[in-house]
C-alpha positions as CSV (number, residue, x, y, z in Angstrom):
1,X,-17.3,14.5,-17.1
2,X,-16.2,12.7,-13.7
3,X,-16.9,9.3,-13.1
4,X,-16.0,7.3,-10.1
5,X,-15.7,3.6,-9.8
6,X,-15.7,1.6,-6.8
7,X,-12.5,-0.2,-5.9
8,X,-12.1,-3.6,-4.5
9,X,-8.1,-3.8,-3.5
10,X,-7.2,-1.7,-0.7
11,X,-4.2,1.8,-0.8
12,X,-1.2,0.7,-2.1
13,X,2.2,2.2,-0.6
14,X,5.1,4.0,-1.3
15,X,8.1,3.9,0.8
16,X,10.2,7.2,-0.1
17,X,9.7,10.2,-2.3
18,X,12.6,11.8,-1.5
19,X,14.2,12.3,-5.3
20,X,12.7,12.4,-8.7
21,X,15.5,9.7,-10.1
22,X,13.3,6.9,-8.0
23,X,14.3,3.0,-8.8
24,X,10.8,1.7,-10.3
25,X,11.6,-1.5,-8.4
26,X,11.1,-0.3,-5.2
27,X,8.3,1.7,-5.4
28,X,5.7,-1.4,-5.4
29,X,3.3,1.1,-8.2
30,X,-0.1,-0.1,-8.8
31,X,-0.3,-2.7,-11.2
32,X,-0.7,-1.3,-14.8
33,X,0.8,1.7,-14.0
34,X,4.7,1.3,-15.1
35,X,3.3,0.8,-18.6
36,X,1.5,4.1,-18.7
37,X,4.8,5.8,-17.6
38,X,5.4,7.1,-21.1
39,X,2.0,9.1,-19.3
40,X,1.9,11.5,-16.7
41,X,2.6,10.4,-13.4
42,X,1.7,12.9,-10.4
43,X,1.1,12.4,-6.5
44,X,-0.5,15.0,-4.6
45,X,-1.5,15.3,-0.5
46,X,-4.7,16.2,0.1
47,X,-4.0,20.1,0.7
48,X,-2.7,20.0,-3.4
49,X,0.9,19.9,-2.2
50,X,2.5,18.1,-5.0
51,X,4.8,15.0,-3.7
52,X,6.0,13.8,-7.2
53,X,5.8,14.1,-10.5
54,X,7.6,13.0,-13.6
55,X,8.7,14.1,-16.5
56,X,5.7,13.4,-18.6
57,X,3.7,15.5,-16.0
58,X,5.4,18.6,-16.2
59,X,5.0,18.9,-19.8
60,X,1.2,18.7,-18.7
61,X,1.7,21.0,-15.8
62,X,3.4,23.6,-18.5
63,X,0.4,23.0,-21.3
64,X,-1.8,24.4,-19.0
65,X,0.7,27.1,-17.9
66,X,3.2,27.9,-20.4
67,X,4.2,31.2,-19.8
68,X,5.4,30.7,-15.7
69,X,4.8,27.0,-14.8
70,X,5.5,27.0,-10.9
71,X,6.6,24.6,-8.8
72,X,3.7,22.4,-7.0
73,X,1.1,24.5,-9.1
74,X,-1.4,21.8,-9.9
75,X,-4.1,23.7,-11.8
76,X,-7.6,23.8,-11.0
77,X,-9.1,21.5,-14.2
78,X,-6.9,18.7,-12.7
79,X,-7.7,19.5,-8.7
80,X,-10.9,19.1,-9.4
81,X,-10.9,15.6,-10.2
82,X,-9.2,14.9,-6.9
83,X,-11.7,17.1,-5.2
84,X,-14.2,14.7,-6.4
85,X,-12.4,11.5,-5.1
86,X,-11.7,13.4,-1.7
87,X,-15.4,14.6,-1.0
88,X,-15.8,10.3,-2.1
89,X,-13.6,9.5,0.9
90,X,-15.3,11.6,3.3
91,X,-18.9,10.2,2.1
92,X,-17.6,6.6,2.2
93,X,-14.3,6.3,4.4
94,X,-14.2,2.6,4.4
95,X,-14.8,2.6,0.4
96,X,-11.7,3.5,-2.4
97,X,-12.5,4.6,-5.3
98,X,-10.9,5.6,-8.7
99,X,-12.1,8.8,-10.8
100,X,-11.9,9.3,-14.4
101,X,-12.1,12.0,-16.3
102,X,-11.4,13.8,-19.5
103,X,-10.1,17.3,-20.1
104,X,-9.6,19.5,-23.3
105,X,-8.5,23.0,-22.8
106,X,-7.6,24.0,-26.5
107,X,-7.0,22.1,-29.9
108,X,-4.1,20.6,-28.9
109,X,-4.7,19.3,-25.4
110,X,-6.5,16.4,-24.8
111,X,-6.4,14.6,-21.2
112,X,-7.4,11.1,-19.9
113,X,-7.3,11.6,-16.1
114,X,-7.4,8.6,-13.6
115,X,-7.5,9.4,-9.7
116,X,-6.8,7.0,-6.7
117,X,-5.4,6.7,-3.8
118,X,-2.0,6.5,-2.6
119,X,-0.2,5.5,0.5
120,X,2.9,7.3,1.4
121,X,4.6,5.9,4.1
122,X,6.4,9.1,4.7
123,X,3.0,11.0,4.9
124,X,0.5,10.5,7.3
125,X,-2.4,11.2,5.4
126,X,-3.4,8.6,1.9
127,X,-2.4,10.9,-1.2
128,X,-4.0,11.6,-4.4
129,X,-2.1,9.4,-7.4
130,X,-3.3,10.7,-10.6
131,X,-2.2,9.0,-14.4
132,X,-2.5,11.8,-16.8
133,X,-2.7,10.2,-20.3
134,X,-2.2,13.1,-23.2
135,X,-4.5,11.9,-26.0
136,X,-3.2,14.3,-28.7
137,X,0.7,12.9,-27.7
138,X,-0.5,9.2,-27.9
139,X,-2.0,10.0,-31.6
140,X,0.7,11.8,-31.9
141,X,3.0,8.9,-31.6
142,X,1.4,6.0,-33.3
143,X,1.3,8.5,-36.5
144,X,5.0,9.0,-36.1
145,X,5.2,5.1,-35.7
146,X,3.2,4.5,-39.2
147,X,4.9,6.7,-40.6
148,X,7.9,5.3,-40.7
149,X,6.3,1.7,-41.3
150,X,4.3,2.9,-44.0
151,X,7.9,5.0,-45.6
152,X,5.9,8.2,-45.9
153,X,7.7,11.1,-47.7
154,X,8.6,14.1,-45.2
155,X,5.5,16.1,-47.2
156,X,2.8,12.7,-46.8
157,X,4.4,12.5,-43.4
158,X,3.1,16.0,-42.3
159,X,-0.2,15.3,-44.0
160,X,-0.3,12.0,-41.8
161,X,0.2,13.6,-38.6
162,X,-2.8,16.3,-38.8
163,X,-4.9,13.6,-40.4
164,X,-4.3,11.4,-37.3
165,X,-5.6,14.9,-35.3
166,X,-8.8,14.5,-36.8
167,X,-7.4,17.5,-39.0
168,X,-10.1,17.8,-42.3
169,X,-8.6,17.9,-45.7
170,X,-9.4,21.5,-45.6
171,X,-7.6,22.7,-42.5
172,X,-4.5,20.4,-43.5
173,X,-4.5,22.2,-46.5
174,X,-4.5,25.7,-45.1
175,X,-1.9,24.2,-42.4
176,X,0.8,22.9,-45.0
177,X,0.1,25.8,-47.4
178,X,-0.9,23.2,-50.3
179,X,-4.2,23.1,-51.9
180,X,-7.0,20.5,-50.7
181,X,-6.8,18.3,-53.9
182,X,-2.9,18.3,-53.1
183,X,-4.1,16.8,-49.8
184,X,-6.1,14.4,-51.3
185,X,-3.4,12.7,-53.8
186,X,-1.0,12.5,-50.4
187,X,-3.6,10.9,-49.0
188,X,-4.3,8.6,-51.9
189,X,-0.6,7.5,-51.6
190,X,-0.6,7.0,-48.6
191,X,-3.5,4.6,-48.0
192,X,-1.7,2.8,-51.3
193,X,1.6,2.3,-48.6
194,X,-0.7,1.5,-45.9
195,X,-2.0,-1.2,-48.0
196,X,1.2,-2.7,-49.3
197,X,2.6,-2.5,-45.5
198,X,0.0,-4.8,-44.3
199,X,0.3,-7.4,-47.8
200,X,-2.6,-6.2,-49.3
201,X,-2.3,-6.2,-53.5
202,X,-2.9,-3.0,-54.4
């Protein structure tokens, strides 16, 4: 699902694209945005030429193509949210929006997408900027971060990770090899460290 939001500031600007080791300091990024860095960042004309990208958003690029990722190969799930946001500009050309959107393609590939506008001073035309947040990655991450404050075992550790992917007791089971009821006393032990992490008398 696409949804599109009005926006009240005008196209921000980028002075150079030139190399992939930019200084963040001088690229003047929409605000918000230099946090989400640890999420895809890609910026695309409007004939799906792709201007920049960095490391974050090639690992997207190559989830949806990981047999021969190409060079400035944006797939199609992803142009389509910036088809939306062009055929926006041509309906309202004195309006800017943003688009949002989610994509799954398989178990393991989960995508928050947000679309705006981008000035490149280089380029004549406004380009697409799109934030490409990897849902499965940020879980992911915050279960590797618990983890290690709740001192998980390498086994509970494991168990933690799928349970954090929605994973049932069943499928973790049939994933690490153990039985389900195995699963369950990890489980137990680990809500018993979550508790003690956070002061709670167990």
């Amino acid at each position: 699902m696409v949804i599109a939001t009005q926006a009240s500031t005008g196209i921000p600007s980028l002075s150079s694209l030139n190399s992939t080791d930019i200084n963040l300091e001088t690229l003047k990024l929409p605000h918000g945005l230099i946090d989400s860095l640890m999420n895809g960042v890609l910026i695309l004309t409007i004939q799906r030429e792709l201007v920049y990208a960095n490391d974050a958003a090639w690992r997207v690029l190559r989830q949806f193509n990981p047999v021969k990722p190409r060079e400035n190969q944006v797939p199609q799930e992803i142009w389509h949210i910036c088809q939306y946001l062009i055929h926006s500009r041509q309906m309202f050309p004195r309006q800017h929006w943003f688009m949002e959107s989610e994509i799954s393609t398989d178990e393991t590939t989960a995508l928050h997408i947000r679309a705006r506008w981008f000035q490149v001073e280089t380029i004549a035309d406004p380009c697409l900027l799109l934030m490409l947040e990897d849902r499965y990655e940020v879980l992911k991450s915050w279960a590797v971060e618990e983890a290690k404050r709740y001192r998980l075992t390498p086994r509970e550790k494991e168990a933690w990770l799928l349970h954090r992917a929605n994973y049932t007791y069943k499928e973790i089971a049939t994933e690490l090899r153990i039985t389900p009821n195995t699963v369950k006393k990890h489980m137990q032990s680990i809500h018993a460290k979550q508790k003690e992490a956070f002061g709670y008398k167990i």
